[in-house]
C-alpha positions in Angstrom: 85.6 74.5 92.1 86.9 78.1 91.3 90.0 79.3 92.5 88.6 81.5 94.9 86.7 79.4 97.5 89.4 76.8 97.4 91.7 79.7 98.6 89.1 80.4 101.5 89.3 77.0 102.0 92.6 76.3 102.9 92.9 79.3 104.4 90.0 78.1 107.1 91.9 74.7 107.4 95.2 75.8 108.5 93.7 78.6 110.6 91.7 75.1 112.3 94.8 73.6 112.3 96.8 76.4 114.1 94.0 77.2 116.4 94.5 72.8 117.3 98.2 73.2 117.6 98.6 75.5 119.7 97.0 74.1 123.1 99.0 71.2 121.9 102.2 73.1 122.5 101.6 75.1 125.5 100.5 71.7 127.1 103.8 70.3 126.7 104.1 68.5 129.9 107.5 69.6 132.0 108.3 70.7 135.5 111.3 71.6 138.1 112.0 68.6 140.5 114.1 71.6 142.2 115.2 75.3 142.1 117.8 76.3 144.2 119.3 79.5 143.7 122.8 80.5 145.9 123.1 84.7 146.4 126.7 85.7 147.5 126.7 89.2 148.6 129.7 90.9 148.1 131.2 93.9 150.2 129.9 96.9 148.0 126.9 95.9 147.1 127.1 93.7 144.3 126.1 89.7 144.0 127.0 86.8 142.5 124.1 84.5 141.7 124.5 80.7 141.2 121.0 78.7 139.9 120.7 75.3 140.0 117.0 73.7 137.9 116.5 70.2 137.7 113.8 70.1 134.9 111.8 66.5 134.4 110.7 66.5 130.9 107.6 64.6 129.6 107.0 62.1 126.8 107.5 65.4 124.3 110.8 66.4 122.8 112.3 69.6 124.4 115.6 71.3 122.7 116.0 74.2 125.2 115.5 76.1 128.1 115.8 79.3 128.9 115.7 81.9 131.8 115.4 85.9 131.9 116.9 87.8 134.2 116.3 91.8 134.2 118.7 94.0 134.8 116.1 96.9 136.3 117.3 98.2 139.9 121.1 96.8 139.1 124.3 98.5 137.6 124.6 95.7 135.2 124.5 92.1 134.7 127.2 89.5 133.3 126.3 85.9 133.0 130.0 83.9 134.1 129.1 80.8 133.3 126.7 78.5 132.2 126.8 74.2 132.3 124.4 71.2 132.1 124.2 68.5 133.6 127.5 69.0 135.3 129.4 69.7 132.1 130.6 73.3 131.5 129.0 75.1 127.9 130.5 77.4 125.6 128.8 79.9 123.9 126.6 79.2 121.0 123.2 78.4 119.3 124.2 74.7 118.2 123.5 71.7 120.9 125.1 71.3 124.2 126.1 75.1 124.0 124.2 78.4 125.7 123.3 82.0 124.9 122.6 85.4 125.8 120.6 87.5 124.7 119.7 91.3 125.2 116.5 92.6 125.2 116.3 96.2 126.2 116.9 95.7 130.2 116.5 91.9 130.3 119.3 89.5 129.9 117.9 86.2 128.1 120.4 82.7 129.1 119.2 79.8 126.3 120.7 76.3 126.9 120.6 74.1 123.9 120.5 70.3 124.1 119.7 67.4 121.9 116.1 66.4 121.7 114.9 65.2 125.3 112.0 63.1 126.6 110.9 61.6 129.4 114.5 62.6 131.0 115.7 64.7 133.8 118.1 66.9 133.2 120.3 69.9 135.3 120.5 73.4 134.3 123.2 75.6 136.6 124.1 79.8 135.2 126.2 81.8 137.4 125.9 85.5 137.0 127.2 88.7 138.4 124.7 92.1 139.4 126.2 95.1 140.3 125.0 97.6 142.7 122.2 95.2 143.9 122.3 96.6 148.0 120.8 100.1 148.0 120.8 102.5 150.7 117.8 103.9 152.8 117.7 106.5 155.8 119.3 104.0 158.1 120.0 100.5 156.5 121.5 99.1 153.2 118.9 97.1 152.1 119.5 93.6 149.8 116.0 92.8 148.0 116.2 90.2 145.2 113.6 87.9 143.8 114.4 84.1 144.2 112.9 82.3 141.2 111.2 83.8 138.0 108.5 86.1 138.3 106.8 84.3 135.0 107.5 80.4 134.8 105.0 78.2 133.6 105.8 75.3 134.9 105.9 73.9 138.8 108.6 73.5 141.2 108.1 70.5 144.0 110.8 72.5 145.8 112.5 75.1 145.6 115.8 76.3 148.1 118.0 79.8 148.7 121.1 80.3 150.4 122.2 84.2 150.8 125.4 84.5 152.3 126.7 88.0 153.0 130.7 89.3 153.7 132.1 89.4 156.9 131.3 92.7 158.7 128.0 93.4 157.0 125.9 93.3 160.5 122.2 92.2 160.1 120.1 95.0 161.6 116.7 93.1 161.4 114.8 89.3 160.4 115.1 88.0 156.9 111.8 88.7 155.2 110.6 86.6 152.7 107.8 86.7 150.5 105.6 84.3 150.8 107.1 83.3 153.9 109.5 80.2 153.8 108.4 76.5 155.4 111.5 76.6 156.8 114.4 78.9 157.6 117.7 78.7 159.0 120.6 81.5 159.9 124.3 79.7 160.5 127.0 82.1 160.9 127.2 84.5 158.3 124.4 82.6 155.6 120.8 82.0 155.9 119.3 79.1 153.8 115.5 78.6 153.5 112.9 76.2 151.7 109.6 76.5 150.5 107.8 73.3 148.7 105.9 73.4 146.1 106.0 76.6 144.1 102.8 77.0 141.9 103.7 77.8 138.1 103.9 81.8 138.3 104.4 82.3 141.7 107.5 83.9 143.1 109.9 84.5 146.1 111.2 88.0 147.3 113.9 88.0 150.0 114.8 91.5 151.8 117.7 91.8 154.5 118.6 94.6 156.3 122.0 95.6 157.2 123.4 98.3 159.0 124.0 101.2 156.7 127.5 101.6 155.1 128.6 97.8 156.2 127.8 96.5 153.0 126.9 99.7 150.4 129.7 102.4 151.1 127.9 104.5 148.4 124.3 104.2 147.0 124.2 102.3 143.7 124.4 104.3 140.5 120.7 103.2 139.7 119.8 104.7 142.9 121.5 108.2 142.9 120.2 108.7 139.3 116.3 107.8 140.7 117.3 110.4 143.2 119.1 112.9 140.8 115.9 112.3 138.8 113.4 113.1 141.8 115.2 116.5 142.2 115.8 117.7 138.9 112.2 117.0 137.2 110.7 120.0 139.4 112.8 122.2 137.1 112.8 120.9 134.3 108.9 119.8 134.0 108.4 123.4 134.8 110.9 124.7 132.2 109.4 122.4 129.6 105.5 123.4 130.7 106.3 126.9 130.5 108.0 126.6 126.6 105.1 124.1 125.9 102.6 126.2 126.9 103.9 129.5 125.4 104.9 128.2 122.5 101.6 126.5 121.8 100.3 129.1 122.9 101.6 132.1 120.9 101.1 129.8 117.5 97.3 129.8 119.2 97.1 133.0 119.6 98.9 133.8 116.1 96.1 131.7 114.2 92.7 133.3 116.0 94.3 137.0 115.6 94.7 136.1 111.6 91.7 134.1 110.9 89.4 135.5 108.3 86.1 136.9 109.3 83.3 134.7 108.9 81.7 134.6 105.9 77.5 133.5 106.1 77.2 131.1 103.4 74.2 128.8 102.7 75.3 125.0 103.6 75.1 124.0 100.1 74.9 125.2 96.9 73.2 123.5 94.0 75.4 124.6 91.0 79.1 125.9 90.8 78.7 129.5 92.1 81.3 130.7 89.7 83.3 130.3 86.5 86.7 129.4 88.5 88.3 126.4 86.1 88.7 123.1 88.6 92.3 123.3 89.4 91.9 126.7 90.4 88.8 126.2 92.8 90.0 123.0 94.2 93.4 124.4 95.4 91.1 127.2 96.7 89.0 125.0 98.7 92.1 123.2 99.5 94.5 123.5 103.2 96.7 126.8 102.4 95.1 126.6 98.9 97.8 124.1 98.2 97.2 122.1 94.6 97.5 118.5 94.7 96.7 115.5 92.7 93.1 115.8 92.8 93.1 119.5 91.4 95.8 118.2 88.8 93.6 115.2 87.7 90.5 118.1 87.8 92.2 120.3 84.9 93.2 117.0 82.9 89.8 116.3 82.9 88.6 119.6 82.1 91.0 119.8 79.4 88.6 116.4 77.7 85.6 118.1 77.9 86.9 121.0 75.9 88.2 118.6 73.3 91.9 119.3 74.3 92.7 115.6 74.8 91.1 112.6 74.7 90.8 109.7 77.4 90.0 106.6 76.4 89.6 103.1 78.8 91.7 100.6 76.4 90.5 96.5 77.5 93.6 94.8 76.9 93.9 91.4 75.9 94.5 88.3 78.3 93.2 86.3 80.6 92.0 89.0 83.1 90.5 91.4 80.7 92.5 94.6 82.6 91.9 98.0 81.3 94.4 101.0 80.8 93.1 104.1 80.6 94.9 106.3 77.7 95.4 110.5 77.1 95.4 111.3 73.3 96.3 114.8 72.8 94.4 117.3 70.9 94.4 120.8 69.8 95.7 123.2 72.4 92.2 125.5 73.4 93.0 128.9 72.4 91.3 130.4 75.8 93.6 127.6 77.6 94.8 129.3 81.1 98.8 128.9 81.8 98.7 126.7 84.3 96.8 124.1 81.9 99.4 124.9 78.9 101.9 124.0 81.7 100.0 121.0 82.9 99.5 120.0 79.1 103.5 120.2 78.1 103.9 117.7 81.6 101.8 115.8 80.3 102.9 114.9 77.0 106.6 115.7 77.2 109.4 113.2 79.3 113.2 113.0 79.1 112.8 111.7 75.6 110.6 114.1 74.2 107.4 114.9 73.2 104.8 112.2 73.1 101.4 112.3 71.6 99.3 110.3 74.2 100.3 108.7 77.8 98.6 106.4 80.3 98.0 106.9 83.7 100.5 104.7 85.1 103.0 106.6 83.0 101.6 110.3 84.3 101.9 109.0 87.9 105.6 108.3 86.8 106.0 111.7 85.5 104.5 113.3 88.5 106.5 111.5 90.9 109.2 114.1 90.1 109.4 117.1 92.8 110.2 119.2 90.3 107.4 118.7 88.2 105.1 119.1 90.7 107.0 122.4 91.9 106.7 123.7 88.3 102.5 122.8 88.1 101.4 124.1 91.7 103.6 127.3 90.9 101.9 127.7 87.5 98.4 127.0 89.6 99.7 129.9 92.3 100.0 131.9 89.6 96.6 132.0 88.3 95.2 132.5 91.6 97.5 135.5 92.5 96.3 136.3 88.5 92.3 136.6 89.6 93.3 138.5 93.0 92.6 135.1 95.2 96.0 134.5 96.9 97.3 138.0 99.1 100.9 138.1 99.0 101.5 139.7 102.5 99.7 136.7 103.9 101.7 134.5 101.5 105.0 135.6 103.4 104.0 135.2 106.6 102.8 131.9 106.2 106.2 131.3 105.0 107.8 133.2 108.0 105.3 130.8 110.2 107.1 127.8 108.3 110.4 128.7 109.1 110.0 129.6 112.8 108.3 126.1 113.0 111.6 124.7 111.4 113.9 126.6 113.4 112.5 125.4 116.4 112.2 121.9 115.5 115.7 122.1 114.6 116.4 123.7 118.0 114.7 120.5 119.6 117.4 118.3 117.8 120.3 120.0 118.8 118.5 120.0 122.2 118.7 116.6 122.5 122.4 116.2 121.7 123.1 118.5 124.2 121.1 116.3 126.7 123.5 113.4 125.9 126.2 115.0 127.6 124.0 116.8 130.3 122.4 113.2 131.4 125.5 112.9 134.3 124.3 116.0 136.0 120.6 116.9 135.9 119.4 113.2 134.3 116.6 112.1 132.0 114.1 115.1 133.2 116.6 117.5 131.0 114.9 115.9 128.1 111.4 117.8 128.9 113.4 121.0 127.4 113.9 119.5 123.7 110.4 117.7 124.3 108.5 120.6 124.7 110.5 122.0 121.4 109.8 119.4 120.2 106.3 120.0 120.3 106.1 123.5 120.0 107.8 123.2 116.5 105.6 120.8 114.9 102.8 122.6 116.3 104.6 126.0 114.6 104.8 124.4 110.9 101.3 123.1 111.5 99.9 126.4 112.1 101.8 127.8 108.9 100.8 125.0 106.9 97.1 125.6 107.5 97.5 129.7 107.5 95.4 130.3 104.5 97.0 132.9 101.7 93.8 134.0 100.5 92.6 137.1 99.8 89.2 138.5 101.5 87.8 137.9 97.6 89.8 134.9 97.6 88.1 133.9 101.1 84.9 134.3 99.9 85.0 132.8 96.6 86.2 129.7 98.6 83.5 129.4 101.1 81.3 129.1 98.1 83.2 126.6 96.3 83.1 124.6 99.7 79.1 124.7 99.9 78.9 123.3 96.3 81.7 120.8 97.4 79.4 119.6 100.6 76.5 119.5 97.3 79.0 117.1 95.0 79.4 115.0 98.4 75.9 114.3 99.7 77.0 116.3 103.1 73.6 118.9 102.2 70.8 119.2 100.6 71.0 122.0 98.2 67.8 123.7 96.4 66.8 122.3 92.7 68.2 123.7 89.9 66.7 122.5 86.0 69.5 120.6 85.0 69.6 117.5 84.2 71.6 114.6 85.5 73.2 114.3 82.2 74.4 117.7 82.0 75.8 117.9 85.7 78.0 115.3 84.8 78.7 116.5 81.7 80.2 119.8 83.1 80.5 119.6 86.5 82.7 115.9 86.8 85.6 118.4 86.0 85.4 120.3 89.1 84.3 117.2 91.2 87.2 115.5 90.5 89.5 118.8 92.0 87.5 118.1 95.1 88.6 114.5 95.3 84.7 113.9 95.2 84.0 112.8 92.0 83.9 109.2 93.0 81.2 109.2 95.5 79.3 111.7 93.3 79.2 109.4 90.6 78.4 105.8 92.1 75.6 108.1 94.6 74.0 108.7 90.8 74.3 105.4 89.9 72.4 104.0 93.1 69.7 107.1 91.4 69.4 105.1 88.0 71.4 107.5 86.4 73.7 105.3 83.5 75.5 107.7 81.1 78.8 109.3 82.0 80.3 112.1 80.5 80.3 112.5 76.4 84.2 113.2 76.1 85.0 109.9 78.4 84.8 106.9 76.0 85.5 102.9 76.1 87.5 100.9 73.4 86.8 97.3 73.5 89.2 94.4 72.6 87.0 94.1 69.1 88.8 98.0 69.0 84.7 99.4 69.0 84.9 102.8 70.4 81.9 104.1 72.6 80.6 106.3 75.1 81.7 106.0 79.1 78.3 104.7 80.9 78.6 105.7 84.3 80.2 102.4 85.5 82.6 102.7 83.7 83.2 106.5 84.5 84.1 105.5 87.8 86.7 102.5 86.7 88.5 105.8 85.1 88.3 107.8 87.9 89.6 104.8 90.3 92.6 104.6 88.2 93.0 108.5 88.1 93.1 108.3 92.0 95.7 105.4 91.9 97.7 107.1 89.4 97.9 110.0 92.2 99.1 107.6 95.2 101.7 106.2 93.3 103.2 109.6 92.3 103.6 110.0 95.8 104.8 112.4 98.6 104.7 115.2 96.0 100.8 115.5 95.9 99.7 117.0 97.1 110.6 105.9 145.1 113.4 103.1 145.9 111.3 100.6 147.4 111.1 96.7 145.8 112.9 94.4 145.3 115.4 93.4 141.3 115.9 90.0 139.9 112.8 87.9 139.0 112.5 87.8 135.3 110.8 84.2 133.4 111.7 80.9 132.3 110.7 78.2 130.1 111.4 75.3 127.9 110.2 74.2 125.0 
């Protein structure tokens, strides 16, 4: 058996194997003989919480249990104190100790014990919640869930005692959700029951006192939710009105400098001019910006004017890889200056000249930002050379640029002025940086896809971009007499600078078409040198493309009730 399917193999096995696990340890069989939970109201507002969980665990071994407590519609939480089975814990992840742990606005209690089964045993935390009583228009009002919103388990029975400080005067009945089998109010507590809970079910108890006899002062929670609701009028409106400008003026910038349309055919069968590849793809390209593919498309070039030589090298060993090799020839006298640049990159690193390179090595050379700066530059300068590139539209795009950075930046100290802002207007002072935000990516977009070109420039493009959608298969362009041999022969150059050359070349293969181009050629491990067939064309072409993605970046309401939370075991 091969390597491969015995991979599959045990792949599908322990996939099987997972999929049977896991019922197996959500069934684990547990439950709560009792939940009783003890809520001390304190005089301002905040509670002291005891629960008590008898858990009866089943013929698997359990090691914890946990319970999570949120901290939403409180001005804090503190756990106290934490025991099992009578016996005070300390702090820690090892046996017979508990934990806490914080997860955004939940606290998370864990008690650890030594493996447990068929055993009963007695969880108790105490914990503290500040600012739990908010105020309405004529009450404070205590609301607190009883047991945890998500528990998988059942409870047989489940108890509550809330007692409240002397002078808090009741105003109204204890509400509880669902209501409790029984109920009972003795001086200044009231204890209830309810038996069974179902796993998942809750409890929500609300009292009512009479306003200011418990909450002097609404909770911090609850003045910021109010602070909130009368700020975000402004601010959402401050924050439309420099979202909306701002996008709109960069709008309005883009459709008042657009180019006038050009009527060209939707494809065109042959390249409509004698543009060298870098040159038209960085044309056809977003702010006629060169990147790896146009790069790649003058290398290329450069081999089918005998200027260098690339060669697919199979190497020796057990997988039979290939490396694809640049030999350099003789400089072509009619060689344009960006391709004397692009030919010095090539064969020259910080040791030196060098008479041949690999792909792997060229993406190593071009990872530089320097480089890269030095070849687009020499590329800008051939277009600005044939009159393509207009230098007034150059600068603005530049000027777009930098109004998009400026404001971005402005976002950013935006939001650290917010910081110290959030005490008296709240979160809705963010909208302002937000909207900045927004409006500044939107500005460098816009200048990043202002085009430079010239009207002749324009023009030239919109052609190039027709026999692009050809090279793709996008349109059906008219017959010219040329062979398929000679297309790729001179036109592979130019496909490649559109990043097209790939799908060109395997849609000709599906036609029958096997050659590839004379000046691509194959050495075998025997060291027999040959022509590229097309298959192999596009094994060159592959590694071309991944030589480009390794060099990188440079290419181019106060209603509700808190407390809840979950709880498990396991």
């Amino acid at each position: 058996m091969s390597v491969r399917p015995v991979a599959v193999l045990v792949s599908v096995v322990a996939v099987l194997l997972a999929a049977a696990a896991v019922p197996a340890v959500a069934a684990k069989p547990y439950r709560a003989e009792h939940y009783h939970a003890r809520v001390v109201v304190e005089p301002g507002g905040s509670i002291v919480v005891t629960e008590t969980i008898r858990f009866a665990f089943g013929p698997a071994s359990f090691t914890f249990v946990s319970r999570e407590i949120p901290t939403r519609r409180t001005d804090g939480l503190t756990v106290l104190e934490a025991s099992m089975d009578g016996i005070p814990m300390e702090r820690g992840k090892a046996a017979g100790q508990y934990e806490v742990r914080r997860n955004d606005n939940r606290r998370r209690i864990v008690w650890h014990f030594p493996s447990t089964t068929n055993a009963a045993r007695t969880f108790t935390v105490t914990y503290r919640a500040a600012g739990v009583v908010w105020r309405d228009a004529a009450s404070d009002v205590f609301a607190w869930t009883l047991l945890p919103a998500r528990h998988e388990y059942r409870i047989d029975c489940a108890s509550a005692e809330v007692a409240y400080p002397e002078g808090a005067a009741l105003v109204a009945d204890a509400v509880l959700d669902p209501p409790a089998a029984e109920a009972r109010h003795d001086s200044r507590a009231i204890r209830f029951e309810r038996c069974p809970v179902e796993p998942n079910a809750t409890w929500v108890v609300t009292l009512r006192f009479a306003q200011g006899s418990v909450a002097p002062v609404a909770p911090g929670w609850q003045r910021r939710s109010a602070r909130n609701r009368e700020t975000l009028p402004l601010f959402l409106g401050l924050g439309g009105f420099v979202l909306f400008a701002g996008i709109g003026a960069f709008v309005l910038f883009a459709l008042n400098h657009r180019h006038a349309r050009i009527d060209t055919p939707g494809a065109v069968a042959s390249p409509p001019d004698d543009l060298p590849p870098a040159l038209a793809g960085a044309l056809v390209a977003t702010g006629a910006a060169a990147g790896w593919g146009p790069v790649l498309g003058a290398t290329m070039d450069l081999a089918r004017r005998g200027a260098l030589a690339i060669r697919s090298v199979e190497k020796t060993g057990l997988f039979g890889s290939q490396e694809v090799r640049i030999e350099r020839g003789s400089t072509p006298p009619g060689a344009a200056p960006h391709e004397r640049v692009l030919l010095e990159m090539l064969f020259t690193d910080k040791h030196g000249p060098r008479s041949s390179v690999t792909f792997s090595e060229l993406a190593k050379n071009f990872a530089s930002s320097r480089r890269w700066k030095r070849v687009r530059g020499a590329i800008a300068s051939d277009l600005r050379a044939e009159r393509l590139l207009d230098s007034d539209r150059e600068r603005t795009r530049g000027r777009v640029i930098a109004a998009g950075l400026v404001i971005l930046c402005s976002s950013i100290a935006g939001f650290i002025a917010s910081v110290a802002l959030f005490d008296q207007f709240g979160e809705p002072v963010l909208m302002l940086p937000i909207a900045l935000l927004v409006v500044g990516v939107v500005g460098m977009v816009t200048g990043a896809s202002f085009s430079p070109l010239s009207e002749e420039g324009h023009r030239r493009a919109e052609h190039w971009r027709a026999f692009k959608r050809t090279l793709e298969g996008k349109a059906d362009a008219p017959s010219v007499a040329v062979t398929h041999a000679e297309r790729v022969e001179h036109w592979l150059p130019h496909a490649v600078a559109f990043g097209a050359a790939i799908t060109w070349m395997k849609r000709l293969q599906k036609q029958g078409v096997t050659l590839g181009p004379s000046w691509l050629t194959t050495v075998s491990r025997e060291g027999s040198v040959g022509p590229a067939n097309i298959g192999a064309t596009v094994a060159i072409l592959s590694s071309g493309s991944s030589a480009g993605a390794q060099a990188g970046g440079h290419a181019g309401g106060a209603g509700g009730a808190a407390g809840g939370g979950s709880s498990a075991a396991g």
